[in-house]
Structure formats: C-alpha cells, structure tokens
C-alpha positions as a printed NumPy array, in Angstrom:
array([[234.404, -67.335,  29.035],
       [231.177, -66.087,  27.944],
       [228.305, -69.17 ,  28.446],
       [225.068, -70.259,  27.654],
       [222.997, -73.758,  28.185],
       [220.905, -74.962,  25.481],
       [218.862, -77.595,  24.169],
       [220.688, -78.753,  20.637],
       [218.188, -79.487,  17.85 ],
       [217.193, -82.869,  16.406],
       [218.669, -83.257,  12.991],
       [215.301, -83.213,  11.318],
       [214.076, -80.443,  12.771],
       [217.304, -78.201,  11.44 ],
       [216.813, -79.765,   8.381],
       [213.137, -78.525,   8.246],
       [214.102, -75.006,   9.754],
       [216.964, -75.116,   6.356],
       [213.945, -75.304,   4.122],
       [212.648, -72.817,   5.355],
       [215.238, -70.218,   5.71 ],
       [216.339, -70.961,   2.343],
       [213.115, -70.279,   0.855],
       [212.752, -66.774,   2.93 ],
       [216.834, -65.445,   2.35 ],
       [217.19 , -62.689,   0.045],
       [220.261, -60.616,  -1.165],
       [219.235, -57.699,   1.507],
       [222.179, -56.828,   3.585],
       [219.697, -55.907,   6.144],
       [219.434, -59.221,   7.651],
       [221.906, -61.393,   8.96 ],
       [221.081, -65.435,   9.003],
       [222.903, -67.444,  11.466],
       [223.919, -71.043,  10.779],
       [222.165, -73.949,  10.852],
       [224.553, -75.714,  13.631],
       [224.008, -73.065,  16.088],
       [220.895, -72.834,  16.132],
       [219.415, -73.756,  19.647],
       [216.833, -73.495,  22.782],
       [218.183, -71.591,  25.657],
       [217.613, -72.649,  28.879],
       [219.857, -69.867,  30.301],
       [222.499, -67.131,  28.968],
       [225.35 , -66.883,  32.005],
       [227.406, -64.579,  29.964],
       [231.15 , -64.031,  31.339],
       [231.944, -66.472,  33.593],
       [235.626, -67.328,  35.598],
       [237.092, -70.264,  36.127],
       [235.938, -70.806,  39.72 ],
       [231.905, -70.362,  38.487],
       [232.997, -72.891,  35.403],
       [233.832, -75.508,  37.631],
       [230.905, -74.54 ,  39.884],
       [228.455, -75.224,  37.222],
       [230.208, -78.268,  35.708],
       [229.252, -79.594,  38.95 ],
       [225.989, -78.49 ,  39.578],
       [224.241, -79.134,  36.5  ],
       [225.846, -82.607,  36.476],
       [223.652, -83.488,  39.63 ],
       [220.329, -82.58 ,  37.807],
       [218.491, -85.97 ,  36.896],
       [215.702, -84.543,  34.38 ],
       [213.65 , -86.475,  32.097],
       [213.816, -86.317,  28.572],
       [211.795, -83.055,  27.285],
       [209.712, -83.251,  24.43 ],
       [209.612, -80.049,  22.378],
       [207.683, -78.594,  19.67 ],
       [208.139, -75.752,  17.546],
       [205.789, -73.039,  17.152],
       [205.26 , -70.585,  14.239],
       [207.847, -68.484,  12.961],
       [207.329, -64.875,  14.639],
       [209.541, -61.923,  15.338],
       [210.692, -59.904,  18.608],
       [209.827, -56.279,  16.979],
       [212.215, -54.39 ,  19.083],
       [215.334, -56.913,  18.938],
       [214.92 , -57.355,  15.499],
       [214.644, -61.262,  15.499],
       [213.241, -63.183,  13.329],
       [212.539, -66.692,  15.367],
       [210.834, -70.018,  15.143],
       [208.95 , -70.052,  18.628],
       [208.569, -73.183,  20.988],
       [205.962, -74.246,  23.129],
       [206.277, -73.782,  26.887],
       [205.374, -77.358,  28.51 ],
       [205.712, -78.168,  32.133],
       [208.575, -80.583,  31.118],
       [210.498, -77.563,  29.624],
       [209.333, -75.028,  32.128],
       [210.708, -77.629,  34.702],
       [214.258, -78.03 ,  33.379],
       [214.728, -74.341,  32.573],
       [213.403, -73.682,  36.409],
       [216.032, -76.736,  37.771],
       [219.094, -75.29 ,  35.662],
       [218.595, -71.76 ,  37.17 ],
       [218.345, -72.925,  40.392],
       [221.335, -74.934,  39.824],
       [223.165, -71.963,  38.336],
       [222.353, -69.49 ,  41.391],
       [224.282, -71.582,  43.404],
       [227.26 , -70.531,  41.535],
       [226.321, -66.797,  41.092],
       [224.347, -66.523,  38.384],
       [221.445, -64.39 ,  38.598],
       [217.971, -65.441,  37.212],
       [216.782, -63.119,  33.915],
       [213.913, -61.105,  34.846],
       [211.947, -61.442,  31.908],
       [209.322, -64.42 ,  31.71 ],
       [210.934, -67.607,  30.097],
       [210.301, -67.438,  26.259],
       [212.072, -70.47 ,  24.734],
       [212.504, -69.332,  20.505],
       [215.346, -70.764,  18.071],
       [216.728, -67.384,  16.263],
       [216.925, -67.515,  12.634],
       [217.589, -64.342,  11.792],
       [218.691, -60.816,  12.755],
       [217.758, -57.157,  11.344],
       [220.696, -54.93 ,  11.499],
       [220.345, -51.114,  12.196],
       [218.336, -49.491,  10.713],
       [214.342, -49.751,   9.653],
       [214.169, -53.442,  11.352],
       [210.34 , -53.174,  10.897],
       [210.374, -53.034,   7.198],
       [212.77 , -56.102,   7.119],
       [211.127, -57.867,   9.45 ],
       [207.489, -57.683,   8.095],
       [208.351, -58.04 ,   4.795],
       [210.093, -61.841,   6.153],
       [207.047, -62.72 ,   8.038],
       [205.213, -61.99 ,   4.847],
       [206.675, -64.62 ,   2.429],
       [206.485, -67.122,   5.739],
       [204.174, -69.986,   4.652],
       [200.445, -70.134,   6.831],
       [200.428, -72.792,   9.373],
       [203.405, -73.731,   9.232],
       [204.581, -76.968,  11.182],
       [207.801, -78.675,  12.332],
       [208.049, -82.087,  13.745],
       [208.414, -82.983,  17.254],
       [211.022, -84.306,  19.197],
       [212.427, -85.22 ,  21.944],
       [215.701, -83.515,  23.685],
       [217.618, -85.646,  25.294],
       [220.54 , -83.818,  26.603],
       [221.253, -80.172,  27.454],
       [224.931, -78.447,  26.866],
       [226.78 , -75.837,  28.447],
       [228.156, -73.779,  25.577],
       [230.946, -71.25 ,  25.183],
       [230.304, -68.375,  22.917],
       [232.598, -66.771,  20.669],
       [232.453, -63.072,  19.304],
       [233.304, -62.004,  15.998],
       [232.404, -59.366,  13.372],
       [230.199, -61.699,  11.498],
       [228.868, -63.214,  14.134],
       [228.845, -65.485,  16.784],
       [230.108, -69.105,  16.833],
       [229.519, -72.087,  19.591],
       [231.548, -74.001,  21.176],
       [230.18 , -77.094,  23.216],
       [231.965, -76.989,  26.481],
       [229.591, -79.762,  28.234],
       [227.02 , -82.292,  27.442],
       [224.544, -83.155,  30.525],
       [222.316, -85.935,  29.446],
       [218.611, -86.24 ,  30.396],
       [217.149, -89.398,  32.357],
       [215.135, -91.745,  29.995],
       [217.609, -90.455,  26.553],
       [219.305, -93.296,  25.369]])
C-alpha cells in the first residue's frame, strides 16, 4: 500500500478552487489538472507501507485527540522546480501542531519524518517535461490579484491509499480520524 494523511477540503472551498481552475485550463497538453475530489492538505506522505505498519498506524493515529484546525488558503503560487502549480495554506500553530502530533505518531511505526520544512499547499496542477517554466508563468499570469478563498474549519484527518496510473493518481480513503470539538 502506498499512504498518505490529509486534511479533506470543505465543499465550498473545492467549489471555489473549481472556479478557478476552470477559468485558468487551457487545451495545452503541457499541464496536467488533477480532480477536484482529490484535492487535499498533507499532513504526511508514508509511501509503501506493509500490513504490520498499517495496523500500526490505524492504531496510533486513533489515540491522537486534536482540536479542530482552522485553515486558510493562501494565494495560488508554484514550486518552480516540481512543476506545481498550488493554492498555498497558511501555517498556524493549530496546523503546525497536528502535522508535528501525526509524525510523531507515525515514527512509532517506522516512518521517517521528511526533511524539508512543513509547507502545507493543495496541488492543482502539474507541468509535464519539458519547459515547465514557460507553462507555469504563463498560469500564474492569467491568476486573478488577491485572490481569496474562504475559511474553514477541518474537522477530521484521513489516512489515504494512493493509486498509480498513467493518467494519474487516484485516492482511496482507507481511514477517517476525527478531530476533538468537530461535530
């Protein structure tokens, strides 16, 4: 199994992030949009993972007792030398907090922490191979100034399994771990 935990997106928010990447799509072949419903914040990519670290983590992140973490998006930016196009998020103590609690719970089952500083983004799109810049700066271009997305509140986390394929990846929900205060 190849795993990730996440933040899902309030509906409103994907709905605002549609408008958006329907406005900026063009025909180019260069760029490859991934769909609404798996679009995301994650907290931590596991990556392949057996059946003895599955069960480890089932039980792990069921003993974290978070609050509810309210989120808000950031501009639309781009990661120049991964070729994303992303909406960012802002890095609050509440979210900096659960991201910290669900690695710690997830080294206790192997997992190793990423190196890189925590950048929480929602990926809307993807340059192929090729002259990424050009694609990529020509999107941010037609993005609208100051941009804004409404806030909201997550109140769960999931454990998600990812599938491979040619056109992309899909996501499967695997486990739902709810925050303290959600209703």
């Amino acid at each position: 199994m190849r795993l990730f935990i996440a933040i899902p997106l309030a509906d409103s928010v994907v709905a605002e992030l549609s408008r958006l990447t329907g406005r900026l799509r063009s025909n180019s072949a260069a760029l490859r949009w991934p769909a609404p419903e798996s679009w995301h914040i994650t907290l931590q990519f596991l990556g392949n993972t057996n059946e003895e670290q599955y069960g480890c983590l089932i039980g792990r992140l069921a003993e974290l007792h978070c609050p509810a973490v309210p989120i808000q998006l950031g501009e639309p930016s781009i990661f120049d030398r991964a070729g994303i196009f992303y909406a960012g998020v802002e890095l609050t103590p509440q979210l900096v907090a659960l991201e910290r609690r669900v690695v710690a719970a997830t080294a206790l089952c192997g997992f190793e922490p990423e190196s890189r500083p925590y950048r929480p983004h929602i990926t809307l799109a993807r340059a192929k191979a090729g002259n990424r810049a050009r694609e990529l700066c020509g999107l941010m271009a037609s993005v609208p100034a100051r941009i804004r997305f409404s806030r909201f509140t997550a109140l769960e986390f999931l454990l998600y399994e990812s599938h491979l394929s040619p056109s992309g990846s899909t996501y499967e929900v695997r486990c739902r771990f709810p925050l303290v205060g959600a209703k």
